[in-house]
C-alpha positions, 0 to 999 in steps of 0.5 A: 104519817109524817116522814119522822114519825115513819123513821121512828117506826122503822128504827123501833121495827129493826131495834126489835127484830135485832133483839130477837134475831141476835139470840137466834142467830148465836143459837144457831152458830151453836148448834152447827159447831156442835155438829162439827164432829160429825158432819153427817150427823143430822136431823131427818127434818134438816138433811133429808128430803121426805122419804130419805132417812139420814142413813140412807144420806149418809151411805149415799154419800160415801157410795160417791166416787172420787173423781178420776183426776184425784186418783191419777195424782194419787197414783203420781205421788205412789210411783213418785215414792217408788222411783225415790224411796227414802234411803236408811243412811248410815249417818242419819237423818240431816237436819239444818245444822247437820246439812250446814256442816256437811255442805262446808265438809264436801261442796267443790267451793270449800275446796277450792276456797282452800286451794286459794289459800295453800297457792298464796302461802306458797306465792308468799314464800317464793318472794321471801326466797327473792331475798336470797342469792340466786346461784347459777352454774354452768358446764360446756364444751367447746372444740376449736380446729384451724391453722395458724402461722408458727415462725421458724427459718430456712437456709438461704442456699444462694448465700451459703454457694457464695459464701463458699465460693467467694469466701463471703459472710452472707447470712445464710439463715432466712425467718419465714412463718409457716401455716400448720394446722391447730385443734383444741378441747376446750371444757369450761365449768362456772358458778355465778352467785349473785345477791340483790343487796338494794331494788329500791324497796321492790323486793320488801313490797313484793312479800308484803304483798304475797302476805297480804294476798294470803290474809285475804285469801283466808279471808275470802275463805270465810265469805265462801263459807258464810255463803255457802251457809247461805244458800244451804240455809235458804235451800233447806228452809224452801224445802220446809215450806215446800213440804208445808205446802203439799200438807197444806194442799192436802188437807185442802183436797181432802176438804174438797173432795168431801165437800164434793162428795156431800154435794153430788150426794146431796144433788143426788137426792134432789137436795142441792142443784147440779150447779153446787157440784160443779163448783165443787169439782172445778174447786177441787181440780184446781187444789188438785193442781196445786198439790201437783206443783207442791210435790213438784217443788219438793223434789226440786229443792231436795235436788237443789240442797243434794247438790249443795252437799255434793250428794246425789241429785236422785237420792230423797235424803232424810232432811228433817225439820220444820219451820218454827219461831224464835224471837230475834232480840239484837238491836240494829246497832248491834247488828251494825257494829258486828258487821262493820267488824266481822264481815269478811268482804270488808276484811278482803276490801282493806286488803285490796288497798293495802295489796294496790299501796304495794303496788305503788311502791314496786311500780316506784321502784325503778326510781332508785338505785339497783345494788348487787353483789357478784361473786363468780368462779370459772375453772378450764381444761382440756379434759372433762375433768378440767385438767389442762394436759396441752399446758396451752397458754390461752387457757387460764386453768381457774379463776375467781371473781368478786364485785358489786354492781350499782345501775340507775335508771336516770332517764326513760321518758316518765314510764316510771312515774306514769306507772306509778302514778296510775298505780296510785289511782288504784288504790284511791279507786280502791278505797272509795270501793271499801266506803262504798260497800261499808255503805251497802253492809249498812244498807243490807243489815238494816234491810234484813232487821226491818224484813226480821221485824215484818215477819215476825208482825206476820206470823202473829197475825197469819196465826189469828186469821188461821184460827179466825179461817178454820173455825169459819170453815167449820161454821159454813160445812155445818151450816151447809149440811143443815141446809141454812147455808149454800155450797158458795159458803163452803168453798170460800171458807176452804179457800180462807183456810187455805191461804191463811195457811199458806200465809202463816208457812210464808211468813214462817219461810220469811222469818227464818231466810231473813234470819239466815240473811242478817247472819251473814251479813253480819259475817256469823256463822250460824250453823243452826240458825238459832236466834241471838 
């Protein structure tokens, strides 16, 4: 026979043995589905061995034991809901909205945010009472004792003796100081009034800039609250997908932990070998592990979002929700505009350039003239009550005063203008600062429209494989209990259906966390996370 005849012949063999073996082989899919509501329902022929009845199997199989290590994660998670028992809360259960909205009512950050701004209002109205006079009054006491020199005369006798005896006209009067002792009260009451009439524009640059300071100040209100909303957001999203995993390793211990049942049952009977039910135990005890970790993460994002809304760390509040789908129709250069206008972070970068513009001129101020008025008035006395009851000539009883002082820095080695040139260079740091954040809102929007879009392209095709994943899981349970399929089968199906349900809850998780993103960076506050 030549070597094309011999592939003609095998070409004719397989083209028949797939025409017979297609029928038979959906013949068989059929039956095994139709055996899915009852998986231990079969027949004597296909379950049993000789001598053991389906009954018999089937009560074998429940007789088996859950293993010892199930038990104690069973007994985990019941002293776990004792230890934190689900409160009855006066306001109800707290959905994403709701938790939004108290983290924004209580978290420290809000209160602080808010302190920020009544500090710069009062900043604010310290430099607009710079322009008003400043008055200064001051009362003092002083005491003065000491001699002094008082002139007065003396009778010279010596001329006064000649005079008489000679008949002379000598003087017999002599001038002479004499040194007396002195004391003095003196009590002094002044008012000094004084109005800054021209500092070289540092007073008008000074409130501009406290104004401006408190436009930022509400604007870094807002970025606290859109970040706030943020890590609210994304924590109660975590803890939906956490609460998904712990169902999801549920059902997947549960499959396991009957499939090990089957197959000790199975082995039992001398229907399957012992290695079949290892590898359902070991199986089994990794699920068991990762129900463990599920649960943990759980009560660790619970703790995560109680903080955020300043409640406590212990208490298992009543978060209600679940991780859902809405398309997101907001084209990119819509999301791009509404950054570019709302973000507050862009605000707050405006006002640093404007706040450092003023900065410069104060720095500059220097450079011109400083005019102002004076007015004073000094009253003295002897007394407290300023009264003057010694009439003393050095002390002038009241006086007033008035004038206008100008003073001009004309030289001091360039500190003024190297002041104010650095004071420039800020602010041209500061704006690239602003072009370059501009750069990077453009650069997170587009990233969190791109990872919206991923996503959503996931969620689709997570949802086909899950359905793809559980029928071929109860397609390979079926066919192993009708002994056409073997125990390997059975847990790479569970494995299948396990993770494209994880996949389906992350790509659920990302899709909303890609939504709270692109919302606060585009400076809304979306309180309910809804699309559009």
């Amino acid at each position: 026979m030549s070597s094309s005849t011999r592939k003609t012949a095998v070409a004719v063999l397989a083209l028949t043995l797939f025409v017979f073996a297609v029928p038979l082989t959906g013949m068989a899919q059929d039956n095994a589905t139709g055996r899915i509501t009852d998986r231990y329902t079969q027949k004597a022929d296909d379950t049993a061995p000789a001598g053991v009845s389906p009954k018999a199997l089937e009560q074998k199989i429940e007789s088996v034991p859950t293993p010892a290590f199930v038990q104690q994660g069973e007994e985990y998670q019941k002293e776990l809901d004792k230890e934190f028992p689900v409160p009855a809360a006066s306001g109800g259960p707290l959905d994403l909205e709701k938790s939004v909205l108290r983290g924004l009512a209580a978290n420290p950050q809000m209160q602080s945010a808010r302190a920020q701004i009544l500090g710069a209002e009062e900043g604010r109205r310290q430099a607009l009472a710079n322009f008003g006079p400043v008055g200064t009054v001051s009362y003092g006491y002083q005491r003065t004792d000491g001699n002094v020199w008082v002139p007065t005369t003396q009778t010279n006798i010596g001329n006064s003796i000649a005079n008489k005896t000679y008949g002379t006209s000598l003087g017999t009067s002599e001038a002479m100081n004499q040194n007396r002792s002195y004391w003095q009260n003196l009590y002094t009451l002044q008012l000094n009034v004084t109005q800054p009439l021209f500092t070289g524009f540092k007073l008008l640059s000074s409130y501009q800039k406290t104004a401006l300071a408190k436009e930022q100040a509400e604007a870094q209100l807002t970025n606290t609250e859109l970040t706030l909303i943020k890590a609210v957001q994304r924590a109660f999203l975590a803890l939906l997908k956490a609460r998904s995993d712990v169902k999801s390793n549920q059902d997947s211990v549960a499959r396991l932990q009957s499939q090990y049942k089957v197959t000790q049952a199975f082995y039992d009977v001398g229907l399957k070998p012992r290695l079949d039910v290892l590898q359902a135990e070991a199986e089994l005890a990794t699920a068991e592990q990762n129900l463990l970790k599920a649960q943990n993460s759980v009560l660790t994002q619970t703790a995560q979002l109680n903080s955020l809304l300043n409640l406590p760390l212990s208490q298992d509040t009543a978060y209600v929700g679940e991780l859902s789908y809405e398309p997101f129709t907001m084209t990119i250069e819509k999301c791009l505009d509404t950054a570019y206008t709302t973000r507050p972070d862009l605000y707050i970068g405006v006002k640093s350039v404007q706040i450092a513009e003023k900065d410069a001129k104060v720095a500059a101020s220097p450079l011109y003239p400083q005019v102002q008025a004076q007015f004073g008035y000094a009253r003295k006395g002897d007394t407290p009550g300023m009264d003057n009851k010694r009439k003393s000539s050095s002390v002038t009883p009241e006086a007033t005063t008035v004038g206008v002082t100008a003073n001009w820095q004309i030289w001091d080695w360039g500190s003024t203008y190297f002041g104010y040139s650095q004071a420039r260079d800020t602010v041209k740091k500061l704006q690239a600062d602003l072009a370059k954040m501009r750069l990077d809102v453009g650069y997170e929007v587009k990233t969190y429209h791109l990872n919206i879009q991923d996503a959503a392209k996931r969620i689709s095709v997570a949802r086909t494989g899950l359905e793809a994943a559980q029928e071929g899981y109860r397609m390979a349970v079926a066919r192993y209990q009708a002994q056409v399929g073997t125990n390997t089968d059975v847990l790479d199906a569970q494995s299948r259906v396990s993770s494209a349900e994880f996949n389906l809850t992350q790509a659920l998780s990302d899709y909303q966390s890609a939504l709270a993103d692109i919302y606060v960076a585009m400076g809304i506050k979306n309180t309910a996370l809804i699309p559009n």
